[in-house]
C-alpha positions in Angstrom: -122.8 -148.3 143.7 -119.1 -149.0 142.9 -116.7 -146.2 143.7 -113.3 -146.2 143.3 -111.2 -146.5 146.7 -108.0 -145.8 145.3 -106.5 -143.5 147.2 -108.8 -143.1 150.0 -107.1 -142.3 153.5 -109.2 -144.3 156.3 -109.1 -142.8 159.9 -110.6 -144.7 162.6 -113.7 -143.2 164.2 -112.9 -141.3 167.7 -116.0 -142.7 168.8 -114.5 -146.1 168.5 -111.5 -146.3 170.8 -112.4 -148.5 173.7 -115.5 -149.9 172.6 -114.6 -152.8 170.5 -116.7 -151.8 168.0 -114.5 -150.1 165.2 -115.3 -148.0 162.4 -113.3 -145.9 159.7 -114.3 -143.4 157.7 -112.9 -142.0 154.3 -113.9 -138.5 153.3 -112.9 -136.2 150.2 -111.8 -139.4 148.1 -110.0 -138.4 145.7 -111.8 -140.9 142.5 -115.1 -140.4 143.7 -115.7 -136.7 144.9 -118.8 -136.2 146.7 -118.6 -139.5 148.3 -117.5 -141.0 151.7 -116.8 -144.9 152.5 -117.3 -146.1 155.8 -116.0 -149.8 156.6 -115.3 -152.0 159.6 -111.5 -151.4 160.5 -110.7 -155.3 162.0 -111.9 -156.1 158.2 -110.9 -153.9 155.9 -111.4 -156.3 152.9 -114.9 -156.6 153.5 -117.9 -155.0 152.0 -117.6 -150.8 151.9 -120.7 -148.8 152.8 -120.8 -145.5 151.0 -122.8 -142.1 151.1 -123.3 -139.3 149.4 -121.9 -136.0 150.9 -125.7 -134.9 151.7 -126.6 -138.2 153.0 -123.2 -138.3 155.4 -124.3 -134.8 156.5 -127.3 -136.1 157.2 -126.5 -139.1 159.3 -124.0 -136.8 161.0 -125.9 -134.4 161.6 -128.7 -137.1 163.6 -125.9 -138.4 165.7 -125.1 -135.0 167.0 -128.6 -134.4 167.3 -129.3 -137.8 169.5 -131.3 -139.3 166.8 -129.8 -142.6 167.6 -129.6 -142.4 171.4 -131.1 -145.6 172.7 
């Protein structure tokens, strides 16, 4: 899906400080409401991933929940 960026204010993920392993996130773009684009900060030119609000919630919501844990 192709979403327009434009706009979008990227914030590095808390979760990333330290590790090496860097994400951002944008949320509430402003082109493409109900949409958030996740990408790899130390590339920022490269390919975008993006969700649906529900599906964000969702994957959010499993990270809180441990889903993920190893």
């Amino acid at each position: 899906m192709n979403v327009d960026l434009s706009g979008a204010q990227w914030r590095k993920s808390a979760r990333s400080a330290g590790s090496g392993e860097c994400v951002e996130v944008a949320l509430d773009l402003p082109h493409a409401p109900g949409h958030v684009a996740v990408r790899h900060s130390k590339r920022p030119d490269a390919a975008v991933i993006t969700y649906t609000d529900a599906e964000w919630t969702a994957f959010t919501g499993g990270v809180r929940d441990g889903e993920f844990d190893k």
